[in-house]
KOLMI-373030 format. One line per 8 residues: for each residue z negated, y negated, x negated of N, C-alpha, C. Coordinates in steps of 0.2 Angstrom, whole numbers, m for minus. Layout:
N
Z Y X Z Y X Z Y X; ...
! end
This chain:
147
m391 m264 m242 m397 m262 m246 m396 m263 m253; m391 m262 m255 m389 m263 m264 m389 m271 m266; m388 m276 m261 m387 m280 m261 m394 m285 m260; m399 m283 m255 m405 m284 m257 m410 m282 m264; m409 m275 m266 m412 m274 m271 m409 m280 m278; m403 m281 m276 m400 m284 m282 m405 m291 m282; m406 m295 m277 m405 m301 m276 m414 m300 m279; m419 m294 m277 m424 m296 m279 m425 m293 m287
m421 m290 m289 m421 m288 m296 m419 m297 m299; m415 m298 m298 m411 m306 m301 m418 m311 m299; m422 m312 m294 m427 m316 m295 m433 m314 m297; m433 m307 m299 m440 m307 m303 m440 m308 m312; m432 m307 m313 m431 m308 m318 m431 m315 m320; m427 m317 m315 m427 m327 m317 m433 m328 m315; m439 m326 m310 m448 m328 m312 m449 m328 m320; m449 m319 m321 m452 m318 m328 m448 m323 m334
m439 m325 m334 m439 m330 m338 m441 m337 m339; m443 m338 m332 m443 m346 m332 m453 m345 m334; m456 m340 m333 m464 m341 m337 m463 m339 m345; m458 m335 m345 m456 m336 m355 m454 m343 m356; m448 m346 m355 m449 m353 m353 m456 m356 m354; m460 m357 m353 m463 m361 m348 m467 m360 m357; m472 m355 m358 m476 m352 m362 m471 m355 m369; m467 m355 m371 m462 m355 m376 m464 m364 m376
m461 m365 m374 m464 m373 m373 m472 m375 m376; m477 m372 m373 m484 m372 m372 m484 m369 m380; m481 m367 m382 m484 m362 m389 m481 m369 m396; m474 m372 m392 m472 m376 m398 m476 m383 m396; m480 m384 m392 m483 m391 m391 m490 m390 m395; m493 m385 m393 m499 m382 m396 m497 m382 m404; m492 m382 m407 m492 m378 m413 m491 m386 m415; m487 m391 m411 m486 m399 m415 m494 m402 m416
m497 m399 m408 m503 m403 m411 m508 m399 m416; m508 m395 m417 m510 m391 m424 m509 m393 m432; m503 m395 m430 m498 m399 m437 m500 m407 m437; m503 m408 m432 m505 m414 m431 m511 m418 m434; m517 m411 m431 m523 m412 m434 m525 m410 m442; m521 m406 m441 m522 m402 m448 m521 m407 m454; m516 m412 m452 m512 m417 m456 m518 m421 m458; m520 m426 m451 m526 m428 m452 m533 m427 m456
m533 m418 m456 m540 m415 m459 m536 m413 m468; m531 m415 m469 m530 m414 m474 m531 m421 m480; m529 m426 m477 m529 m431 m478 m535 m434 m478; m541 m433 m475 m549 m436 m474 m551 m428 m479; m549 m423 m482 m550 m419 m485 m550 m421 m494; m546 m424 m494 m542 m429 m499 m546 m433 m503; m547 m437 m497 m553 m443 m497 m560 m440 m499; m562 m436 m497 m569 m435 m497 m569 m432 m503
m565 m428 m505 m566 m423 m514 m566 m429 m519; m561 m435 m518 m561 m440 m524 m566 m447 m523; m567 m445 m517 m575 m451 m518 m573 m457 m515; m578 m462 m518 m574 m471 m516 m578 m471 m511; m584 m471 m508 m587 m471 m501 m590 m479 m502; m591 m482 m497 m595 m489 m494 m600 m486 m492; m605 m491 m495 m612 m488 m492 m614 m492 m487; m613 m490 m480 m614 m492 m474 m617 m498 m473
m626 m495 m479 m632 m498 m477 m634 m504 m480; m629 m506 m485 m628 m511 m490 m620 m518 m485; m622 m522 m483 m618 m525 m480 m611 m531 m486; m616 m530 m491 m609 m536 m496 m604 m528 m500; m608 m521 m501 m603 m516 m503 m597 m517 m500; m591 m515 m507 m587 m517 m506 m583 m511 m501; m576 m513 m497 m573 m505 m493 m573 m499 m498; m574 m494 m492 m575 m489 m497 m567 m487 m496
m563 m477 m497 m556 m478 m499 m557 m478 m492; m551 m478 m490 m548 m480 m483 m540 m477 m484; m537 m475 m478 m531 m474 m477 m529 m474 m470; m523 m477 m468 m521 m477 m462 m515 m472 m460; m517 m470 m454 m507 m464 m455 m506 m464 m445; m501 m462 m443 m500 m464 m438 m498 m454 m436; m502 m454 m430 m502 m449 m426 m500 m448 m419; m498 m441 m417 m493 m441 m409 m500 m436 m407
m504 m436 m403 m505 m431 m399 m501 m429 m394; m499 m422 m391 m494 m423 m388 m498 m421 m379; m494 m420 m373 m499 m422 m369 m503 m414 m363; m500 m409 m369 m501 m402 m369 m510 m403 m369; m513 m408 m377 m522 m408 m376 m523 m411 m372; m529 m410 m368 m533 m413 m363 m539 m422 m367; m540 m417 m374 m541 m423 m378 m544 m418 m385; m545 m422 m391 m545 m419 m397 m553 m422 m400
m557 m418 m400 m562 m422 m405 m562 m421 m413; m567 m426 m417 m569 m423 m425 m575 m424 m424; m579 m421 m429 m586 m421 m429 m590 m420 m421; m589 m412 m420 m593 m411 m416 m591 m405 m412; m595 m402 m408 m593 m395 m405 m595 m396 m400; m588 m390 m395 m587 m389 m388 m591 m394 m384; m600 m390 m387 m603 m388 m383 m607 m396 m381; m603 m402 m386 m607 m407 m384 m611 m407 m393
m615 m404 m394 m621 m403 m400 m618 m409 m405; m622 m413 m408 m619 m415 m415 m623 m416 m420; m623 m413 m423 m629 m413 m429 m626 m413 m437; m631 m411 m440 m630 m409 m449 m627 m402 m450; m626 m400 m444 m623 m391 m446 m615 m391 m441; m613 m399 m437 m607 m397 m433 m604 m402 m435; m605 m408 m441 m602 m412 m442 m596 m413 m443; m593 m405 m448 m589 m404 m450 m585 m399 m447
m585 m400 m440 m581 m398 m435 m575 m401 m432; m571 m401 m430 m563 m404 m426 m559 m399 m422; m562 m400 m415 m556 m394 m410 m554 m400 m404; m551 m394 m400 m544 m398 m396 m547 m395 m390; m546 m398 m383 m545 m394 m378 m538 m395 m374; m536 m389 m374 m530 m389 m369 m530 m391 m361; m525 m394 m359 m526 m394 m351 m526 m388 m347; m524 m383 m349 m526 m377 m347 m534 m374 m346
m536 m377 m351 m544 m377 m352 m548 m373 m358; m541 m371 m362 m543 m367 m369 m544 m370 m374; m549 m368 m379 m553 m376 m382 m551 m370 m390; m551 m372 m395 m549 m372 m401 m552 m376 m404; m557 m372 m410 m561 m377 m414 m558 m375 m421; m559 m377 m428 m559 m377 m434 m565 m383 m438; m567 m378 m443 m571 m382 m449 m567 m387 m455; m571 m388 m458 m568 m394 m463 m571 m392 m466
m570 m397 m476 m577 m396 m478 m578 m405 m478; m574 m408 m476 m577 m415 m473 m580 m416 m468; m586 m419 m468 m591 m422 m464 m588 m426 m460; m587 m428 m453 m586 m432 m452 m590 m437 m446; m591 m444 m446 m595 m448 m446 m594 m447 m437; m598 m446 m434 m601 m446 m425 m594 m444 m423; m592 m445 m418 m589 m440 m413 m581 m448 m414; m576 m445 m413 m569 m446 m412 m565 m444 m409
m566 m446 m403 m562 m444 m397 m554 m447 m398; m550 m442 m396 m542 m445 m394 m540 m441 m390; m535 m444 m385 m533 m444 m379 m523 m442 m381; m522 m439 m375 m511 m441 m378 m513 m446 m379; m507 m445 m385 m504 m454 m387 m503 m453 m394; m500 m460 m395 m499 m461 m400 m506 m466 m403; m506 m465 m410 m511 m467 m413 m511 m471 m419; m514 m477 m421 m515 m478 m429 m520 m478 m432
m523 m471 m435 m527 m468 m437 m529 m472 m442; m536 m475 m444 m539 m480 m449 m546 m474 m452; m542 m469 m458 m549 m467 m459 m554 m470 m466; m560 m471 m467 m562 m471 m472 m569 m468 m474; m570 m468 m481 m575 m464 m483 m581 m470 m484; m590 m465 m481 m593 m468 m479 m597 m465 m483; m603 m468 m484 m609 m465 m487 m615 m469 m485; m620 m463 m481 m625 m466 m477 m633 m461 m482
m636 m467 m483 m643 m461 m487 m639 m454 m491; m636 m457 m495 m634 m451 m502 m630 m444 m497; m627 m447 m491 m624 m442 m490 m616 m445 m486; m611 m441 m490 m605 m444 m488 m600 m442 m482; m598 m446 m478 m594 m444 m472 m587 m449 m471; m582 m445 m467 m577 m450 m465 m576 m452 m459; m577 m458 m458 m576 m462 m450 m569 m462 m448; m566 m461 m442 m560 m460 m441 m561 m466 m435
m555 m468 m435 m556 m473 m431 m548 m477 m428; m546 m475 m422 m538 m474 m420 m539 m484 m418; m535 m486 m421 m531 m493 m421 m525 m495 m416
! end
């Protein structure tokens, strides 16, 4: 009998570690891609406060600022947008939107105070990220655009 109770104390215990495990894992992948985007929105944050934008609607305007950086989605997101919510909507009030969905199915959004120019989807992977500043009808945005 003692010998039974043991065996099932020892594998509830190594259940409940190996889901500590499992979570512990899930919390540092979640927190790289955090570090990931934030990077990104800091960087088109950058941009946007000191100006330099190309006026879309003028074809010989010269490039507006631009920067390139190299990003790791890790394969914990299902995929990551900018400029746009959950829900699909994109408009003048969700521009300045950027969230993740997890493969799990939990979705985490954050604001900016950059605009960013239609929707930017990215997938896992590795990226080379080409952002520049844009300016369409007196209003300024950053295009993101993975290389």
């Amino acid at each position: 009998m003692r010998i039974v109770v043991t065996v099932v104390l020892f594998a509830v215990i190594l259940g409940l570690t190996g889901k500590a495990a499992s979570d512990f894992i899930g919390d540092v992948k979640e927190k790289k891609l955090m570090n990931e985007l934030d990077r990104i929105e800091k960087h088109a944050a950058v941009m946007y406060i000191q100006g330099g934008a190309r006026d879309i609607n003028d074809p010989v305007d010269l490039p507006g600022t631009m920067e390139s950086m190299r990003v790791q989605i890790p394969d914990n997101a299902a995929f990551v947008v900018f400029g746009g919510m959950p829900d699909g909507a994109a408009d003048a009030r969700t521009d300045n939107v950027y969230y993740y969905v997890l493969n799990n199915g939990r979705v985490q959004a954050k604001s900016s105070i950059v605009r960013f120019s239609g929707h930017a989807v990215f997938y896992p992977g590795e990226y080379e990220l080409e952002l520049e500043l844009i300016r369409n009808n007196n209003e300024t945005f950053v295009a993101i655009r993975g290389v």
